[in-house]
C-alpha positions in Angstrom: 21.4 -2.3 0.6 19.2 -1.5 3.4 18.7 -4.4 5.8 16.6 -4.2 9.2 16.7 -5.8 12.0 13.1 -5.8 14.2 12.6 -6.4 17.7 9.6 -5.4 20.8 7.3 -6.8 22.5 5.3 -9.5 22.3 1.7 -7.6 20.7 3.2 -4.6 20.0 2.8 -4.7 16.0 6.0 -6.5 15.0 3.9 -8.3 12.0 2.4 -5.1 10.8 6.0 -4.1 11.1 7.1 -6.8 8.8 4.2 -6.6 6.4 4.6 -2.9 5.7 8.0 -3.7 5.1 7.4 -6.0 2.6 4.4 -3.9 0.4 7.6 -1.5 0.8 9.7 -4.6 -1.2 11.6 -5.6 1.3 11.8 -9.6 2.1 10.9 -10.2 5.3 11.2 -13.3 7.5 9.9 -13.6 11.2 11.3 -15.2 14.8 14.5 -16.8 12.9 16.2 -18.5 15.0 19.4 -16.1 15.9 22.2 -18.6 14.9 21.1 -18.7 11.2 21.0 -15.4 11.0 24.5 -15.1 10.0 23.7 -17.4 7.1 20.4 -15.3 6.2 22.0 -12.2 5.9 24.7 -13.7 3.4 21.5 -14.9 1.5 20.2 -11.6 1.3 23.4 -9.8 0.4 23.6 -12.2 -2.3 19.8 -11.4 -3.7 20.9 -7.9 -3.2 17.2 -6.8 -2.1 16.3 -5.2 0.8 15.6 -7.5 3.8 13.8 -7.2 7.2 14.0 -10.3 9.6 12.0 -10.1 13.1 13.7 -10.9 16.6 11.8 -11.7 19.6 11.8 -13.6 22.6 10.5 -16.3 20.8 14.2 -16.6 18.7 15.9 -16.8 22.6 18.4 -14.3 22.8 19.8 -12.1 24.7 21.6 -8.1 24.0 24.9 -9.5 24.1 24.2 -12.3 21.9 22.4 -10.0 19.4 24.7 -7.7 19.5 27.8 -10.5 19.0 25.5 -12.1 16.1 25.8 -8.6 14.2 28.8 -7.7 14.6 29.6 -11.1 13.0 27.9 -10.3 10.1 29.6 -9.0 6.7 28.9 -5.3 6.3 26.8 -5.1 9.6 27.2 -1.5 9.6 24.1 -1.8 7.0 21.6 -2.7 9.7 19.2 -0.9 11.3 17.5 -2.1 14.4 13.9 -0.8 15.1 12.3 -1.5 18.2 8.6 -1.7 18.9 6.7 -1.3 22.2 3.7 -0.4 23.7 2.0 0.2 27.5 1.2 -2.8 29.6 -2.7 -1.6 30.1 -2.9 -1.5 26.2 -0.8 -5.2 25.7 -3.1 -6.4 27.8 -6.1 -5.5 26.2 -4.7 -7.1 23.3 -3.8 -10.2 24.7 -7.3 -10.5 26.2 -9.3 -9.5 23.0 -7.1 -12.1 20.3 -7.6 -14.6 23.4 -3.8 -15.7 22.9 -1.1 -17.1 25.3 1.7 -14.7 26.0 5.2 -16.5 24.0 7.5 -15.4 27.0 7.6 -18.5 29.4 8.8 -17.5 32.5 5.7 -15.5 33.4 3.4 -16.8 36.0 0.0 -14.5 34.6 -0.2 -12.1 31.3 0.6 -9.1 33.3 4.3 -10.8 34.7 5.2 -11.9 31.6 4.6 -8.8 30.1 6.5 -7.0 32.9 9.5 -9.8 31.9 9.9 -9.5 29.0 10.0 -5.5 28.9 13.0 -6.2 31.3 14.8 -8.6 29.3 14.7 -6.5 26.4 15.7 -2.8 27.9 19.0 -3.4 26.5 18.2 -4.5 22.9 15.3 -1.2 23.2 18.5 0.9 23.9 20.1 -0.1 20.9 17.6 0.7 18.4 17.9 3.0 15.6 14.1 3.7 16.1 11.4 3.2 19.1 8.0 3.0 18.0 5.2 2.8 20.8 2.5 1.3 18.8 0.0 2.3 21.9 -2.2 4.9 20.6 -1.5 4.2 16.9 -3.8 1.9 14.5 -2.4 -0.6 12.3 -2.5 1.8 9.5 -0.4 4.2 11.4 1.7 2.3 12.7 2.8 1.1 9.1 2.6 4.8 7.8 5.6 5.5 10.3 7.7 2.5 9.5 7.4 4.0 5.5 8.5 7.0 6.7 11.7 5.5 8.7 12.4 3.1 5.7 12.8 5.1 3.2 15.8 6.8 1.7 15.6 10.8 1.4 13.8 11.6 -1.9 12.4 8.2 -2.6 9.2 7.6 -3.2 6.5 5.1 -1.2 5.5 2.6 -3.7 2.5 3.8 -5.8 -0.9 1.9 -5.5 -1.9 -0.2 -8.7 -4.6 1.1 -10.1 -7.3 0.2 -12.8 -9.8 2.5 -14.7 -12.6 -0.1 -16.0 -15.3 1.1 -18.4 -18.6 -1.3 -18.7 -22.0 -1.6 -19.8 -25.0 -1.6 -17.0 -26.3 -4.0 -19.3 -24.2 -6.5 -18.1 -23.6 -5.9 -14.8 -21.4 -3.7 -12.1 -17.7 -5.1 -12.5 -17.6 -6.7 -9.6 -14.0 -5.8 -8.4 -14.6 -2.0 -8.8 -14.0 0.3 -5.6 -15.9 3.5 -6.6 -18.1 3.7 -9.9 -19.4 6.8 -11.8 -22.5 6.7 -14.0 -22.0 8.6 -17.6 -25.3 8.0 -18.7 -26.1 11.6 -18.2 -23.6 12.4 -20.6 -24.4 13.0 -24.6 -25.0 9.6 -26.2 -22.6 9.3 -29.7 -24.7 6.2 -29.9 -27.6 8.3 -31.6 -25.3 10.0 -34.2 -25.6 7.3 -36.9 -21.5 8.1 -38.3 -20.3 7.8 -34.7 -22.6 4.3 -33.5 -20.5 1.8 -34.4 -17.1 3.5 -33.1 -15.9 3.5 -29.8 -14.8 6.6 -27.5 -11.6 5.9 -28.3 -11.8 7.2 -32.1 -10.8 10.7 -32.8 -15.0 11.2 -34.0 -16.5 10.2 -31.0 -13.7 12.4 -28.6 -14.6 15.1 -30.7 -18.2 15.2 -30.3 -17.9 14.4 -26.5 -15.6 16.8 -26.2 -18.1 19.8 -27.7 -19.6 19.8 -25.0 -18.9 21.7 -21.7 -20.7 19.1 -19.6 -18.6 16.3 -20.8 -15.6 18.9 -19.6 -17.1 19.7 -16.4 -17.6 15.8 -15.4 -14.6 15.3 -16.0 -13.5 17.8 -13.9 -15.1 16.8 -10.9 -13.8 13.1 -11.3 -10.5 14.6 -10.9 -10.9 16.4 -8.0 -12.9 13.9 -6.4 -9.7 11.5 -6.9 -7.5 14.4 -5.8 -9.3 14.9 -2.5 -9.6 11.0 -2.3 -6.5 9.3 -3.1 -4.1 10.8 -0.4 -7.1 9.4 2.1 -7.3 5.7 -0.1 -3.1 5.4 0.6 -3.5 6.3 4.3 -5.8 3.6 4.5 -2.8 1.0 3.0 -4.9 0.2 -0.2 -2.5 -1.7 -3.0 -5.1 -2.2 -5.0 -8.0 0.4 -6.3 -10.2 -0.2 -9.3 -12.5 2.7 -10.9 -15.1 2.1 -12.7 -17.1 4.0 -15.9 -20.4 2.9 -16.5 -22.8 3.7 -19.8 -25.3 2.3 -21.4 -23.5 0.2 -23.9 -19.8 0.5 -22.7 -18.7 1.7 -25.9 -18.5 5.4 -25.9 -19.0 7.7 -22.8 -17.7 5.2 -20.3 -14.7 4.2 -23.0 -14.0 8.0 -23.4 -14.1 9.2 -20.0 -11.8 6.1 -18.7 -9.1 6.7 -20.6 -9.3 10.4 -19.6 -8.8 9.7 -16.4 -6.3 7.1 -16.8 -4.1 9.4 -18.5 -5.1 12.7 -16.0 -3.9 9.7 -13.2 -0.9 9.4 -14.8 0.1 12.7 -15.5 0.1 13.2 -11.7 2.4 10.4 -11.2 0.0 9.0 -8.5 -0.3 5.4 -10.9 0.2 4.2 -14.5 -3.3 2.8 -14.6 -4.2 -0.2 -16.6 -7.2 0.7 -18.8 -9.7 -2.4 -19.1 -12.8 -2.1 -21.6 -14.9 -4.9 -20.4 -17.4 -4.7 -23.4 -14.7 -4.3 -25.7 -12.4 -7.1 -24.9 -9.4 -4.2 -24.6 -7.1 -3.9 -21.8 -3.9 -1.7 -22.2 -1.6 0.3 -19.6 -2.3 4.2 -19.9 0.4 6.5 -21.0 1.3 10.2 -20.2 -0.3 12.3 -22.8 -0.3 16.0 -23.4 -2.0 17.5 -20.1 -5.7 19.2 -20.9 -6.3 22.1 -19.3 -10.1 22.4 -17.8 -11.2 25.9 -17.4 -12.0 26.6 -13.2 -15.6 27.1 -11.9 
């Protein structure tokens, strides 16, 4: 079970630390108090989930204390400590701009007590399993690299959720949607009196939609949009990313190409979309179906 131990300096990321950690699924707890820790640890052995708990100078300890209080713990040898730090000129920027008191006490301006507590914790820095210097790196980056030093070799970062939304313009944008395409320049089933009153999930209305090379060609640039997108989308931390396919009823173009690209989505293992079909009161998770190949341009 992999548990970690964070430490650093006071504005040097330590809760963008911890919140990667837990979108990653670990539970997290911050500044706990050193002498439960033993206590907390045999919690999270016993939940058998991965766990992160912060250190700082606000928990008052020192190396040899930390180093006692782990060594104490069952299976301790699990532990990795990461440390996080960044330059004085760039914690003080920080300081100044969140217009927050600096938590180490023994400072007599921001500058000293940043200069303090970068001595007092020299020795717990040179017992880390990983130094990040958060100075030049946004939040985003900063949690890309803590993924990256998390995870076991060959697993996989968790995948965003996703859901592919078809609607009517009728009634409205869904409100929720990240990115919407229009499919109103698509054929319209709705004028083929057999195929009106079906939806474009019936083998009729796929057929039809699918006779045409335009229909093909959308489709095609949908996915590569998504393929040039969605590496971009994850670097930006997103959990959550709704697409939306609008027509003029919500019953046909927007229904078929939705579930096209739910499936395509799936087949690249980037998400198992949830398919929504606002005007047609159907929601359902997308399954893996037999790949389609699109001729190239």
């Amino acid at each position: 079970m992999h548990m970690i131990l964070i430490s650093g300096l006071a504005g040097a990321g330590k809760s963008t630390v911890l919140h990667a950690l837990e979108d990653a699924g670990f539970f997290c707890t911050d500044n706990l108090p050193l002498e439960l820790l033993r206590d907390w640890s045999n919690s999270m052995l016993s939940r058998k989930q991965p766990a992160a708990v912060c250190l700082d100078s606000r928990s008052g300890f020192t190396a040899r204390a930390i180093r006692a209080a782990i060594e104490d713990i069952p299976n301790h040898e699990q532990w990795q400590l990461l440390f996080v730090e960044a330059g004085d000129e760039v914690l003080r920027r920080r300081f100044s701009t969140v217009k927050r008191r600096h938590p180490f006490p023994a400072g007599s301006d921001l500058m000293e007590s940043i200069r303090l507590e970068r001595e007092s914790l020299e020795p717990i820095r040179n017992m880390a399993d990983l130094v990040l210097d958060s100075s030049h790196l946004t939040p985003y980056e900063l949690a890309e690299k803590v993924d990256l030093f998390c995870l076991k070799p060959g697993e996989k970062k968790n995948r965003m959720i996703c859901m592919v939304v078809s609607f009517s313009y009728k009634q409205g944008l869904p409100a929720n949607a990240d990115i919407v395409f229009d499919m109103r320049f698509l054929p319209n089933p709705h004028y083929q009196p057999e195929l009106a009153p079906q939806t474009g999930r019936d083998p009729d209305v796929i057929s039809f939609l699918e006779s045409y090379e335009d229909v093909k060609e959308a489709e095609l640039h949908i996915q590569r949009w998504l393929a040039f997108a969605w590496p971009l989308v994850r670097k930006e931390r997103k959990q959550y990313f709704t697409i939306a396919m609008g027509c003029s009823g919500g019953r046909h173009r927007s229904v078929y190409m939705a579930e096209q690209i739910a499936c395509w989505l799936n087949q690249q293992g980037w998400s198992e979309p949830t398919v929504q079909h606002r005007e047609l009161g159907i929601s359902h998770q997308s399954t893996v179906k037999k790949p389609q190949v699109l001729s190239q341009p």
